[in-house]
mmJSON file of the N, C-alpha and C atoms, coordinates in Angstrom:
{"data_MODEL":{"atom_site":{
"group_PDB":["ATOM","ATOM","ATOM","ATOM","ATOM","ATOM","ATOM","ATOM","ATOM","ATOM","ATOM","ATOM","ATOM","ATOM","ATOM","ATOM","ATOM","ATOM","ATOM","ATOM","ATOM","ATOM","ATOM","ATOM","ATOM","ATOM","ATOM","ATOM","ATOM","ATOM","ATOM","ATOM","ATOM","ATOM","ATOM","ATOM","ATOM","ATOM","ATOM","ATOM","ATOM","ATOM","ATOM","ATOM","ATOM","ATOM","ATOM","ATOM","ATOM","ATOM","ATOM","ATOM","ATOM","ATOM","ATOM","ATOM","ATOM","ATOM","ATOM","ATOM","ATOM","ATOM","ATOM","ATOM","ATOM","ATOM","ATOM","ATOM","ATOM","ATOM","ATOM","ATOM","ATOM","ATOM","ATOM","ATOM","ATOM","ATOM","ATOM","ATOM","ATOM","ATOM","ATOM","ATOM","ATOM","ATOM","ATOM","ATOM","ATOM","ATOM","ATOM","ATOM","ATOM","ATOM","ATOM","ATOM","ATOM","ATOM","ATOM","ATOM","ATOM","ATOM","ATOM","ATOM","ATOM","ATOM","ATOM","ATOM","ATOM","ATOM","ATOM","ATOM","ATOM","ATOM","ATOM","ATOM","ATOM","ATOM","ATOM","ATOM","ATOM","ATOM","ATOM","ATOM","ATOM","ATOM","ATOM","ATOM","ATOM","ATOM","ATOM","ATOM","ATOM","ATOM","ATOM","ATOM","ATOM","ATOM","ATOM","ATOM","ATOM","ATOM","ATOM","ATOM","ATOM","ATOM","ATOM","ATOM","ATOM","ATOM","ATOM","ATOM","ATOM","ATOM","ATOM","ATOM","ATOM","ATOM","ATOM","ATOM","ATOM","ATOM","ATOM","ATOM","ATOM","ATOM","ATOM","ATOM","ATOM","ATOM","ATOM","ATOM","ATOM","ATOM","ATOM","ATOM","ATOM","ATOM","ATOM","ATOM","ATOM","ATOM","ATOM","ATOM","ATOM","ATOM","ATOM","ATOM","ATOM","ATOM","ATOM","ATOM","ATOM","ATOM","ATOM","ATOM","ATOM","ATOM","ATOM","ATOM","ATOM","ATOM","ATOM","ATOM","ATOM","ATOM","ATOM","ATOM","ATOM","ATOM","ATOM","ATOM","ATOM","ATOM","ATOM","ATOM","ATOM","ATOM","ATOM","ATOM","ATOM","ATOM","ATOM","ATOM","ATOM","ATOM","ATOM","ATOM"],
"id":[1,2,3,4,5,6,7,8,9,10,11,12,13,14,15,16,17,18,19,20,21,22,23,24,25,26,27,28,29,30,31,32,33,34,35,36,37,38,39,40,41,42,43,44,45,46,47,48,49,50,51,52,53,54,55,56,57,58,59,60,61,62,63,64,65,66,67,68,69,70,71,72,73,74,75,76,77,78,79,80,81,82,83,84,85,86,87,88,89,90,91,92,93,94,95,96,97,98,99,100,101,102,103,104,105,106,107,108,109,110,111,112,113,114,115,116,117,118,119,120,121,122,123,124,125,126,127,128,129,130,131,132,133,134,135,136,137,138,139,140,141,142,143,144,145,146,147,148,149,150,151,152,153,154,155,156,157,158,159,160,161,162,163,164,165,166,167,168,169,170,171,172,173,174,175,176,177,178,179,180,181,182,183,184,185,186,187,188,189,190,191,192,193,194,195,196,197,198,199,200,201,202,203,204,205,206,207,208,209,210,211,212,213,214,215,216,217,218,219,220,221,222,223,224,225,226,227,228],
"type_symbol":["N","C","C","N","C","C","N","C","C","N","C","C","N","C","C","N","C","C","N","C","C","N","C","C","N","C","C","N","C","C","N","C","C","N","C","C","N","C","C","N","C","C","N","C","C","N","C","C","N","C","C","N","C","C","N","C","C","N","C","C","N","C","C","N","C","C","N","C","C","N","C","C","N","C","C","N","C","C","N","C","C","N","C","C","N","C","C","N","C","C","N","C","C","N","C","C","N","C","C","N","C","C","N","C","C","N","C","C","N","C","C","N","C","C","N","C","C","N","C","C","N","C","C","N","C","C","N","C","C","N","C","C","N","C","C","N","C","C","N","C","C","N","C","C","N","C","C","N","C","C","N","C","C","N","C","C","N","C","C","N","C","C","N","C","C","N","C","C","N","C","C","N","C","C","N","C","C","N","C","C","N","C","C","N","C","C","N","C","C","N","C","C","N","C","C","N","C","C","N","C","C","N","C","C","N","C","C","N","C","C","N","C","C","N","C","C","N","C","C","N","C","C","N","C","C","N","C","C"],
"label_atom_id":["N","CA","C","N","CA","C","N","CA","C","N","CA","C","N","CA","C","N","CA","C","N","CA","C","N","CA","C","N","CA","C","N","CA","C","N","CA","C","N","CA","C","N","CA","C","N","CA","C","N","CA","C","N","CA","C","N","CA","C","N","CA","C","N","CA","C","N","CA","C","N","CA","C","N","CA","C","N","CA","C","N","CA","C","N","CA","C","N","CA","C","N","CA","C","N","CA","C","N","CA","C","N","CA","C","N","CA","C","N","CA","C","N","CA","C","N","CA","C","N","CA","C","N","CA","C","N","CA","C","N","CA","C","N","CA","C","N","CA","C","N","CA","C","N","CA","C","N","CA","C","N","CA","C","N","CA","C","N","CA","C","N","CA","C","N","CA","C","N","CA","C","N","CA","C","N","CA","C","N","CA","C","N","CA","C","N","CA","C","N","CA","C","N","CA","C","N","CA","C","N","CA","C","N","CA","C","N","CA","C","N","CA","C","N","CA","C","N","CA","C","N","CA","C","N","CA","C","N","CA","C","N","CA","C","N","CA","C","N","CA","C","N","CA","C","N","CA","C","N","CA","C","N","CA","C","N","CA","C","N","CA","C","N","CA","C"],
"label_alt_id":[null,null,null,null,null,null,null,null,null,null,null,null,null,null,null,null,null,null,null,null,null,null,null,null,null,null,null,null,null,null,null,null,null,null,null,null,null,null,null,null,null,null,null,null,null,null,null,null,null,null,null,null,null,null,null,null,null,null,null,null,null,null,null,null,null,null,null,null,null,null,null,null,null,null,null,null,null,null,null,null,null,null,null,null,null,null,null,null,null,null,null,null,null,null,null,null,null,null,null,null,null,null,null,null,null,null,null,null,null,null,null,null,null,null,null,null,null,null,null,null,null,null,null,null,null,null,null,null,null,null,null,null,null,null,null,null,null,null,null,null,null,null,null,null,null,null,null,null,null,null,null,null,null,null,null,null,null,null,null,null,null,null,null,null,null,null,null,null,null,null,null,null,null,null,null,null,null,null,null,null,null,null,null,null,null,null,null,null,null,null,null,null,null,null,null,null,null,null,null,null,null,null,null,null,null,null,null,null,null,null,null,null,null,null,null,null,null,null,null,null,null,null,null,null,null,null,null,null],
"label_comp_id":["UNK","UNK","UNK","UNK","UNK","UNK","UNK","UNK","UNK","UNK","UNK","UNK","UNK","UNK","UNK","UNK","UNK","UNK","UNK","UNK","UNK","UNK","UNK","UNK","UNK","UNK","UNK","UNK","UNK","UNK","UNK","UNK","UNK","UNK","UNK","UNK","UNK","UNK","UNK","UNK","UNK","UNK","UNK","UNK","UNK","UNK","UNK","UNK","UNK","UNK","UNK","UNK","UNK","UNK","UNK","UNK","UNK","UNK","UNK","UNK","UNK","UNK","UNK","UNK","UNK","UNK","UNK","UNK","UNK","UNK","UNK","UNK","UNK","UNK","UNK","UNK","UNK","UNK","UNK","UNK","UNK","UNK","UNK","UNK","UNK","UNK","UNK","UNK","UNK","UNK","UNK","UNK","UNK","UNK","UNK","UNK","UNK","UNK","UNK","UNK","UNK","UNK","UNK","UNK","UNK","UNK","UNK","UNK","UNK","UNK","UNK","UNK","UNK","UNK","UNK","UNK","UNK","UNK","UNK","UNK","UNK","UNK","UNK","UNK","UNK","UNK","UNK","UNK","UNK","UNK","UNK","UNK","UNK","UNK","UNK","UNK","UNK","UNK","UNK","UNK","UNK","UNK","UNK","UNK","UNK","UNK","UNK","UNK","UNK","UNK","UNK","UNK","UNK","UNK","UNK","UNK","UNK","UNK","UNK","UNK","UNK","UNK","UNK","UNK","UNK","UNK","UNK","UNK","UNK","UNK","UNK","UNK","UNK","UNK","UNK","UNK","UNK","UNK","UNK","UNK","UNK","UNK","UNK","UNK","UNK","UNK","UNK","UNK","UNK","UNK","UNK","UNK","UNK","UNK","UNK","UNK","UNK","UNK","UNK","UNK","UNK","UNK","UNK","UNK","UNK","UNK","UNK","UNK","UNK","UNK","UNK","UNK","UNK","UNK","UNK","UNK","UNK","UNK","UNK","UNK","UNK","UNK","UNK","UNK","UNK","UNK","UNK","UNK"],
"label_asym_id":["A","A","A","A","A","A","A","A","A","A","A","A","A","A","A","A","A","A","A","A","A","A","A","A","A","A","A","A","A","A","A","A","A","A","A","A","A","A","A","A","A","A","A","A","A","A","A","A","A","A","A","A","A","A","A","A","A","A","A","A","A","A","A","A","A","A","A","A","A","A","A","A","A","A","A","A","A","A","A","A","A","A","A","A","A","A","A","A","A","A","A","A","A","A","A","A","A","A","A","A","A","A","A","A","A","A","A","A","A","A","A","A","A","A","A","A","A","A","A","A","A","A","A","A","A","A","A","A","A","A","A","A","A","A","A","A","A","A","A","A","A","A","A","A","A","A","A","A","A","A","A","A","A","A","A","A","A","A","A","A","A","A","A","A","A","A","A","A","A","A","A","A","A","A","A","A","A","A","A","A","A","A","A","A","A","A","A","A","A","A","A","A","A","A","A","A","A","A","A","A","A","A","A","A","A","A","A","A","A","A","A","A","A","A","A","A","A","A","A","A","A","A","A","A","A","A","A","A"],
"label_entity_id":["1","1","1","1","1","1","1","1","1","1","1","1","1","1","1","1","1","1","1","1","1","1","1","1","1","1","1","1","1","1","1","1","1","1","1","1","1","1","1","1","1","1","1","1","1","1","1","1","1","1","1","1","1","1","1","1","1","1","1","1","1","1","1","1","1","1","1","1","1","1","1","1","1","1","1","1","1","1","1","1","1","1","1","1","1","1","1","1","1","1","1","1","1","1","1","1","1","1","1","1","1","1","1","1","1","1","1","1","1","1","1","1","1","1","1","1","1","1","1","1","1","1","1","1","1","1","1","1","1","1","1","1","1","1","1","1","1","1","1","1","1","1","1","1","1","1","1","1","1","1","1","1","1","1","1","1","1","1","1","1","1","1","1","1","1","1","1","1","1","1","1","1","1","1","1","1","1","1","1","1","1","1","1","1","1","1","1","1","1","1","1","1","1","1","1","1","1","1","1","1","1","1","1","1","1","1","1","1","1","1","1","1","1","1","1","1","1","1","1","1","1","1","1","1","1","1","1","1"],
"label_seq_id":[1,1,1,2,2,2,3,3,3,4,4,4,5,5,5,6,6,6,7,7,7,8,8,8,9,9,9,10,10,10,11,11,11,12,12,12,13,13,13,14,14,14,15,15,15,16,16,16,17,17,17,18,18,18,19,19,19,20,20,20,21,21,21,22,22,22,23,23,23,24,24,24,25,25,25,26,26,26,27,27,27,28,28,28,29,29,29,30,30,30,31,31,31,32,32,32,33,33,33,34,34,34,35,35,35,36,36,36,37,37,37,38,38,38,39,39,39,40,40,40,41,41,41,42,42,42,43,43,43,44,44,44,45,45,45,46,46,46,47,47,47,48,48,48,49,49,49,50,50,50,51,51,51,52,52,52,53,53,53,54,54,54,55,55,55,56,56,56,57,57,57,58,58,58,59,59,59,60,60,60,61,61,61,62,62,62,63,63,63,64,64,64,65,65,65,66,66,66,67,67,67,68,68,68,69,69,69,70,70,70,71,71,71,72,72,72,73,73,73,74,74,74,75,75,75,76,76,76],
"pdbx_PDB_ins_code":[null,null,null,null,null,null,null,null,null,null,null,null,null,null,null,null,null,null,null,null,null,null,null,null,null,null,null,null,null,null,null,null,null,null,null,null,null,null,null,null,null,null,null,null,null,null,null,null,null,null,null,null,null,null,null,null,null,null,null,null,null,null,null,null,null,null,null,null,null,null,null,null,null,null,null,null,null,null,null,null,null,null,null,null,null,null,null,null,null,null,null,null,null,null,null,null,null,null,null,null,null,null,null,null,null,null,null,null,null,null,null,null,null,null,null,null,null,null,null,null,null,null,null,null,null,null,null,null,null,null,null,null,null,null,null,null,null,null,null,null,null,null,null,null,null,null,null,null,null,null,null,null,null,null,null,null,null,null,null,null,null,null,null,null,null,null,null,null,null,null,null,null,null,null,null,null,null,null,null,null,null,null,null,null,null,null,null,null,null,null,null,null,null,null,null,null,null,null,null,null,null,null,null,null,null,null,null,null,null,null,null,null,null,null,null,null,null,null,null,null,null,null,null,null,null,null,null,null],
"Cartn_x":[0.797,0.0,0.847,1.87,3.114,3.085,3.234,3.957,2.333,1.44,0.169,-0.328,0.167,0.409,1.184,2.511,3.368,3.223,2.517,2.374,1.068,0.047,-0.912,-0.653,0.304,0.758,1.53,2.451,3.134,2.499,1.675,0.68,-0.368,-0.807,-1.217,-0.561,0.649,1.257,1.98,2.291,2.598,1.217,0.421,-0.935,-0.041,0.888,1.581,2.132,2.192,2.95,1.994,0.97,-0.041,-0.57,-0.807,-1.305,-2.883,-3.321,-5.0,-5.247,-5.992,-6.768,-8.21,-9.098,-10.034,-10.215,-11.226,-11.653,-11.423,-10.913,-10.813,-11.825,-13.155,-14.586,-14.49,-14.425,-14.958,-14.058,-13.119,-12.235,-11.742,-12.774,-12.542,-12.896,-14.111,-14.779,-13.843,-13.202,-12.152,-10.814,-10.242,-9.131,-9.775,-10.95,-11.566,-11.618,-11.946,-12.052,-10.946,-10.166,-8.726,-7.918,-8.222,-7.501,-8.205,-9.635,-10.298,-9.693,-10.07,-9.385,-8.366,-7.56,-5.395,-6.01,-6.885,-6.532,-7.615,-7.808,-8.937,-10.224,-10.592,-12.138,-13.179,-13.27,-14.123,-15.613,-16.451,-17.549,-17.441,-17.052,-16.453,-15.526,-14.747,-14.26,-15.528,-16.555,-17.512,-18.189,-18.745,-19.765,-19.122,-17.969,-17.088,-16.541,-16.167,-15.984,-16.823,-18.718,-19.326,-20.128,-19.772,-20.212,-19.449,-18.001,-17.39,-17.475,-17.85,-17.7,-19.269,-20.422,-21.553,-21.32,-21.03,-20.554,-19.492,-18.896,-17.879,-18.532,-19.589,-20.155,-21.065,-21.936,-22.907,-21.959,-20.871,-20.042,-19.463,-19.292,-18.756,-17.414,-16.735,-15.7,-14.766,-14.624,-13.909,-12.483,-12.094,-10.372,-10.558,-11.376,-11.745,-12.54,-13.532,-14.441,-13.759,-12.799,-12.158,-11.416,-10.68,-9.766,-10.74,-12.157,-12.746,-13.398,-13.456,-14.004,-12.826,-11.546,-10.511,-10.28,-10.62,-10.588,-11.887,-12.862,-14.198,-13.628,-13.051,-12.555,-11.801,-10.332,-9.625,-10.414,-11.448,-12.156,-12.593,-13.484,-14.114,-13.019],
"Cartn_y":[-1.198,0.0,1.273,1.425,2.662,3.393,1.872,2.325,3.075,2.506,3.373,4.81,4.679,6.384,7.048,6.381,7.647,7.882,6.445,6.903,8.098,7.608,8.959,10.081,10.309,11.432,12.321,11.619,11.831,12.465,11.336,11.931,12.939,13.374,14.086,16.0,15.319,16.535,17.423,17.921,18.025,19.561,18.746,20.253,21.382,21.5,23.231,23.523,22.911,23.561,23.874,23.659,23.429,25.506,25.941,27.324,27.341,28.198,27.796,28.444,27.201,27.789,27.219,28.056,28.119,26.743,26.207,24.749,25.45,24.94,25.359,26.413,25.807,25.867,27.043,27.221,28.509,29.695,29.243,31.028,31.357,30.895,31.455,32.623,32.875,34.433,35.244,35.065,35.937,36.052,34.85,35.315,35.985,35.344,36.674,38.371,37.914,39.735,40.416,39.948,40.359,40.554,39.941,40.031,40.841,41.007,42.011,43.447,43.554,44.774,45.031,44.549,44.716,45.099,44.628,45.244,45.855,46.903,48.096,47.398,46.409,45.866,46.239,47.242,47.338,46.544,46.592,46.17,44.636,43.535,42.705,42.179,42.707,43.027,42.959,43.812,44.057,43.256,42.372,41.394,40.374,39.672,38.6,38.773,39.975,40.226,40.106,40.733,40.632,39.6,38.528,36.899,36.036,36.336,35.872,36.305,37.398,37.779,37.502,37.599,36.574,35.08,34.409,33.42,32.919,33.378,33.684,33.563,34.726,34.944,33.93,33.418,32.422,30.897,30.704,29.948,29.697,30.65,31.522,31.386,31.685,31.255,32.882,32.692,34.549,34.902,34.245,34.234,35.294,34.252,34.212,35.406,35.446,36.598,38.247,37.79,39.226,39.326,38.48,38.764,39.654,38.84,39.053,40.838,41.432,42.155,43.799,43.15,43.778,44.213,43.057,43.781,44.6,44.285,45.29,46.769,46.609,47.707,48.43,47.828,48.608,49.11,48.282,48.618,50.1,50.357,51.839,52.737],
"Cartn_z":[0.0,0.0,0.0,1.189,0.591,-0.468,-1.632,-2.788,-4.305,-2.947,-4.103,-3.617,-2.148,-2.176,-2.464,-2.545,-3.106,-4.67,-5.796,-6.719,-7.036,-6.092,-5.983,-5.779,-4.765,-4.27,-5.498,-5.906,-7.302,-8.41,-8.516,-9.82,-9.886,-8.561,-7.978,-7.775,-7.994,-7.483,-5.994,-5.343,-3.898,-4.28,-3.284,-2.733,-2.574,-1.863,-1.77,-2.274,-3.834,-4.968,-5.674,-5.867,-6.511,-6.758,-8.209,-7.963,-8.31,-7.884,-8.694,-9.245,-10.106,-11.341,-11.764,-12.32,-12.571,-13.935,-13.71,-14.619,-16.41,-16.822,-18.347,-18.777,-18.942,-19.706,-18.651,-17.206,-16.384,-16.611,-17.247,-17.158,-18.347,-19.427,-20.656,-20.761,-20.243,-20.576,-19.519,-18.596,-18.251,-18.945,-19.629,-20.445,-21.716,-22.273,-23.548,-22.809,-21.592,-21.82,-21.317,-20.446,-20.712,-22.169,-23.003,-24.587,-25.036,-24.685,-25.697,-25.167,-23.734,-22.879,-23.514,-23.641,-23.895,-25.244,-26.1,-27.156,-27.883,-26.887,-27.231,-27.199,-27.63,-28.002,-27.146,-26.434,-25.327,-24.937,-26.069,-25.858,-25.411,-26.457,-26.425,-24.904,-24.449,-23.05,-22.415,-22.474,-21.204,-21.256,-21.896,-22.119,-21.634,-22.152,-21.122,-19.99,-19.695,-18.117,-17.284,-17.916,-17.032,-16.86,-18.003,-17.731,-17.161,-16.533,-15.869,-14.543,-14.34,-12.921,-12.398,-13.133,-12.975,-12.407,-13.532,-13.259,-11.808,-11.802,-11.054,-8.973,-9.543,-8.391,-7.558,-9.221,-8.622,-8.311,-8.512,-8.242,-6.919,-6.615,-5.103,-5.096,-6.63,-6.714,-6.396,-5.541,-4.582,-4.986,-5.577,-6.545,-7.757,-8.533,-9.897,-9.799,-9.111,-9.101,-8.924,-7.706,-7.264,-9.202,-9.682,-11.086,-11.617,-12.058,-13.295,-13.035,-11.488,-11.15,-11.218,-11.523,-11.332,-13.038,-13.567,-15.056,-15.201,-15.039,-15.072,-14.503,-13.879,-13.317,-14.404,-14.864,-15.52,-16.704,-17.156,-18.745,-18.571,-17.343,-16.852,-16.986],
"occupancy":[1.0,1.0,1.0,1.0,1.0,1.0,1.0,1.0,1.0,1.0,1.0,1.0,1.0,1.0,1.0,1.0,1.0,1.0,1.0,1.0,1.0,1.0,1.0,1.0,1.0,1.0,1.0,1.0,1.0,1.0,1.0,1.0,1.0,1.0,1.0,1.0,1.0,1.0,1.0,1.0,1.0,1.0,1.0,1.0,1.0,1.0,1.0,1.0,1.0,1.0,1.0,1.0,1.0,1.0,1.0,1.0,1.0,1.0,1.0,1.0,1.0,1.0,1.0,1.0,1.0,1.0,1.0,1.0,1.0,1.0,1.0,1.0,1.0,1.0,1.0,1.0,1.0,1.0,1.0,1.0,1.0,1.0,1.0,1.0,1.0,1.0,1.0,1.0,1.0,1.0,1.0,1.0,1.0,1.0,1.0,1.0,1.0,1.0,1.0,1.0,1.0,1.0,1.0,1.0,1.0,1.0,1.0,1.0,1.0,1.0,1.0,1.0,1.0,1.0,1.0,1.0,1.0,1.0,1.0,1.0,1.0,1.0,1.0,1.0,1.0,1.0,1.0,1.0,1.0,1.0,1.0,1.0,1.0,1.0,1.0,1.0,1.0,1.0,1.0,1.0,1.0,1.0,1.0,1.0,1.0,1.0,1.0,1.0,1.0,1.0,1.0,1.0,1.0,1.0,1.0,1.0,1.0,1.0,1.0,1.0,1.0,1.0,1.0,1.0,1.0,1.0,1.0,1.0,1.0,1.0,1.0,1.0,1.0,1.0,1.0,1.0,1.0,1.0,1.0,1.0,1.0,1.0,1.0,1.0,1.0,1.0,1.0,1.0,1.0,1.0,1.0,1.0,1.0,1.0,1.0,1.0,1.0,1.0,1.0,1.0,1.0,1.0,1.0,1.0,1.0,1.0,1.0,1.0,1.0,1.0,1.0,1.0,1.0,1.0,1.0,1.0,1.0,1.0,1.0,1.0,1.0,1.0,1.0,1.0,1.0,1.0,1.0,1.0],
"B_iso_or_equiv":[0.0,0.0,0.0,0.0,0.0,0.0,0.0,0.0,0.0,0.0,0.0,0.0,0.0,0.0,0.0,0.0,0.0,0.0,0.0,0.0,0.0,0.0,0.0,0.0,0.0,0.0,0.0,0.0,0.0,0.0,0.0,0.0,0.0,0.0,0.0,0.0,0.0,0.0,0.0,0.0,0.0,0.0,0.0,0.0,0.0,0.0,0.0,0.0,0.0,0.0,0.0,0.0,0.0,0.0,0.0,0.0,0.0,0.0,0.0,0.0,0.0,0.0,0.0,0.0,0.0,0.0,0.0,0.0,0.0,0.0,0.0,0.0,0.0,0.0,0.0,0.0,0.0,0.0,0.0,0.0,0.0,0.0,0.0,0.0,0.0,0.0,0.0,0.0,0.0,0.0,0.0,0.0,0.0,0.0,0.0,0.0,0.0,0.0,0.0,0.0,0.0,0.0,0.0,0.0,0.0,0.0,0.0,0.0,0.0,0.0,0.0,0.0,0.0,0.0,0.0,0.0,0.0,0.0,0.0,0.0,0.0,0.0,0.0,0.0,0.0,0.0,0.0,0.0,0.0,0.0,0.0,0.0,0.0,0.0,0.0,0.0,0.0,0.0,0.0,0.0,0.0,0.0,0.0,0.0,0.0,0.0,0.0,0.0,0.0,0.0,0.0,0.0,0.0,0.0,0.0,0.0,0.0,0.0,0.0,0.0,0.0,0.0,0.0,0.0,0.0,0.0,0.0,0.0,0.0,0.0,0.0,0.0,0.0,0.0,0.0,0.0,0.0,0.0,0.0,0.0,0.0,0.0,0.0,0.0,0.0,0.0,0.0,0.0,0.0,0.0,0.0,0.0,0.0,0.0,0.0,0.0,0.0,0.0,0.0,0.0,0.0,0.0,0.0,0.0,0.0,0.0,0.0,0.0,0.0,0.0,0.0,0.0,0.0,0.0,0.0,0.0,0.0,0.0,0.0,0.0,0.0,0.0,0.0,0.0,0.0,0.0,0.0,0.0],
"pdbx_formal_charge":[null,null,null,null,null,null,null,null,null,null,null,null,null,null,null,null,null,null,null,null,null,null,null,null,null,null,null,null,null,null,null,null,null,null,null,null,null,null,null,null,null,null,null,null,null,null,null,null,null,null,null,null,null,null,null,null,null,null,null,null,null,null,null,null,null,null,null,null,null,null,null,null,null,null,null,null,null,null,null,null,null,null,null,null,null,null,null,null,null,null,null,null,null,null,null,null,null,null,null,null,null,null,null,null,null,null,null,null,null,null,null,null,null,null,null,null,null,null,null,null,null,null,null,null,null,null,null,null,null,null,null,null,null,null,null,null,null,null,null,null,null,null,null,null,null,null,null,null,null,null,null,null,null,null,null,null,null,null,null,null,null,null,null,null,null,null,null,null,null,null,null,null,null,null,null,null,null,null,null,null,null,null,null,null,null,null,null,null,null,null,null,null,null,null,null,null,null,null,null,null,null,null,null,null,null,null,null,null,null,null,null,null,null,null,null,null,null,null,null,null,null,null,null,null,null,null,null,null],
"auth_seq_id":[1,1,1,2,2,2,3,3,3,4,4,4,5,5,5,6,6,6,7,7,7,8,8,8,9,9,9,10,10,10,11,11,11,12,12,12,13,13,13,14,14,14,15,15,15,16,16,16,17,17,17,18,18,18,19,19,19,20,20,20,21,21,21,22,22,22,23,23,23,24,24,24,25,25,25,26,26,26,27,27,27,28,28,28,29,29,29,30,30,30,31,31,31,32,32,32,33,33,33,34,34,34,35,35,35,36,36,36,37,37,37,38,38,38,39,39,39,40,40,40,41,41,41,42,42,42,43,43,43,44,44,44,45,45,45,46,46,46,47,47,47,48,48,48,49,49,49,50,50,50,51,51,51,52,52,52,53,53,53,54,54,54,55,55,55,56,56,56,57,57,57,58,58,58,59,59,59,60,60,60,61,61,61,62,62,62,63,63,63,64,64,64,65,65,65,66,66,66,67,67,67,68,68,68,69,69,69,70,70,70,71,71,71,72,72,72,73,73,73,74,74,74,75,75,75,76,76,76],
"auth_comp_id":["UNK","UNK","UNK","UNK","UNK","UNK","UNK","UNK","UNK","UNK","UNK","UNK","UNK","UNK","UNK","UNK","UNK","UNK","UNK","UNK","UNK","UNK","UNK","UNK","UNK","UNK","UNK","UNK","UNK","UNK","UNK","UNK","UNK","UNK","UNK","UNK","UNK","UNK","UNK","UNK","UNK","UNK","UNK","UNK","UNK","UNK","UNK","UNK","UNK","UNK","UNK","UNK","UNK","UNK","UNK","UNK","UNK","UNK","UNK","UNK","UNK","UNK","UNK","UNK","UNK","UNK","UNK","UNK","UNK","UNK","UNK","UNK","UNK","UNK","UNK","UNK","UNK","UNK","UNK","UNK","UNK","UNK","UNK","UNK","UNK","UNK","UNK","UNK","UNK","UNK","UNK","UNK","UNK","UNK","UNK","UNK","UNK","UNK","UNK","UNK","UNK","UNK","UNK","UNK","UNK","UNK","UNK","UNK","UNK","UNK","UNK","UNK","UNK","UNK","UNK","UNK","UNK","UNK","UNK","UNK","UNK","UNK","UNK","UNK","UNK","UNK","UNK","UNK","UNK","UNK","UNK","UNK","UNK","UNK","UNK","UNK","UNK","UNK","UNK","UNK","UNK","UNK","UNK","UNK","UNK","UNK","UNK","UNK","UNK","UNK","UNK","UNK","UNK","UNK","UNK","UNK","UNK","UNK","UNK","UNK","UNK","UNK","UNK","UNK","UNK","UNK","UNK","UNK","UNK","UNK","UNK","UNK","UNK","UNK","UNK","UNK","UNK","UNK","UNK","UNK","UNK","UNK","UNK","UNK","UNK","UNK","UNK","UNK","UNK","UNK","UNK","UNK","UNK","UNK","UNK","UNK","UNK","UNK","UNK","UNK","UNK","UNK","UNK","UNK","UNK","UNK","UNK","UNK","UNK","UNK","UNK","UNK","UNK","UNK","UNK","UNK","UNK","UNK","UNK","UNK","UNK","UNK","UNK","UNK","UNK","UNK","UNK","UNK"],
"auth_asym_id":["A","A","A","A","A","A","A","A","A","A","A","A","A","A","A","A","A","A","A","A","A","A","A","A","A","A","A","A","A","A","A","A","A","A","A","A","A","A","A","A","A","A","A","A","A","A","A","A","A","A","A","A","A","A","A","A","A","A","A","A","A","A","A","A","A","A","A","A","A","A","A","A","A","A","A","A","A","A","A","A","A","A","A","A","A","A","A","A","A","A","A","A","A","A","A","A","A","A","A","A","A","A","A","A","A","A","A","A","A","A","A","A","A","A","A","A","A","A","A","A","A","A","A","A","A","A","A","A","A","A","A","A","A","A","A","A","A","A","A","A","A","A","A","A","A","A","A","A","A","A","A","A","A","A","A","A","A","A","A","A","A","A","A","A","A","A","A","A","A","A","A","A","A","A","A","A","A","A","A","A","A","A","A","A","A","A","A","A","A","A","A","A","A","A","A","A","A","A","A","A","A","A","A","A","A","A","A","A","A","A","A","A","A","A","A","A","A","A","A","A","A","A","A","A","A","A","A","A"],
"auth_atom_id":["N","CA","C","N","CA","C","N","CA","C","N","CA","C","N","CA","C","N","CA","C","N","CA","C","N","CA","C","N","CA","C","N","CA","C","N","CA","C","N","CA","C","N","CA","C","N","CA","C","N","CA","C","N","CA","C","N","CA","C","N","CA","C","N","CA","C","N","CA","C","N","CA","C","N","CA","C","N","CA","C","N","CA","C","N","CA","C","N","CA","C","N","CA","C","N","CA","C","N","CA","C","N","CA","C","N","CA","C","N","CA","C","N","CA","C","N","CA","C","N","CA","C","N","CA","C","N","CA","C","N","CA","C","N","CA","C","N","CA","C","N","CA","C","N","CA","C","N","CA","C","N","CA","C","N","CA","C","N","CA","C","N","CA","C","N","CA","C","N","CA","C","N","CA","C","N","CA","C","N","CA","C","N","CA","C","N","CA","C","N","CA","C","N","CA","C","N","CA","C","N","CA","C","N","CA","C","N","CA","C","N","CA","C","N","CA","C","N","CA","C","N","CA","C","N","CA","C","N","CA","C","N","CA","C","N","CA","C","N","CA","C","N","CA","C","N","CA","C","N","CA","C","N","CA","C","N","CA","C","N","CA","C","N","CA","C"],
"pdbx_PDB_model_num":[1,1,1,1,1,1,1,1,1,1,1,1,1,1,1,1,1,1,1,1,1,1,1,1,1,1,1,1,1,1,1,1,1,1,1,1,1,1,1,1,1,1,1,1,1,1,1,1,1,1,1,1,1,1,1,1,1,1,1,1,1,1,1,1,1,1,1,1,1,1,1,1,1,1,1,1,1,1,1,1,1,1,1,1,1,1,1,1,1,1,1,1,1,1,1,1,1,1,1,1,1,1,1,1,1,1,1,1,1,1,1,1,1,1,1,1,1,1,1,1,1,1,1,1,1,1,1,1,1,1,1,1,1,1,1,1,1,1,1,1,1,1,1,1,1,1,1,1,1,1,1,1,1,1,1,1,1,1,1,1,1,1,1,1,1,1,1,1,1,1,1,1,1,1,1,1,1,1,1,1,1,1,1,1,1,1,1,1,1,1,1,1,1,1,1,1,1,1,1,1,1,1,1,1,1,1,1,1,1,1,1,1,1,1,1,1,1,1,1,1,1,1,1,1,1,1,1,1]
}}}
């Protein structure tokens, strides 16, 4: 048994190295509206920012949410 936790553990990763991140599919509309932001697109920007930070919210995901709320910010 040892040797199937340390391969779990392994494959797993060490937890306090570990950085977080948001599930693929959930933090697309925050990297879209960051790219749109950086590159002028405003409207575009506001519509994915503010479906991520929706999202975000009803999630209760408080990371992701504070990000997506921080670009809403810079767009203003």
């Amino acid at each position: 048994m040892p040797n199937s936790m340390a391969s779990a553990r392994d494959a797993h990763g060490n937890p306090s190295r570990r950085t977080l991140h948001a599930p693929t599919g959930r933090s697309l509309p925050l990297g879209l509206g960051k790219l749109y932001r950086r590159t002028g697109k405003r409207e575009q920007a506001k519509e994915h920012l503010t479906t991520a930070t929706t999202m975000y919210r009803e999630m209760d995901m408080r990371f992701w949410l504070e990000q997506a709320e921080t670009e809403l910010r810079e767009l203003r």
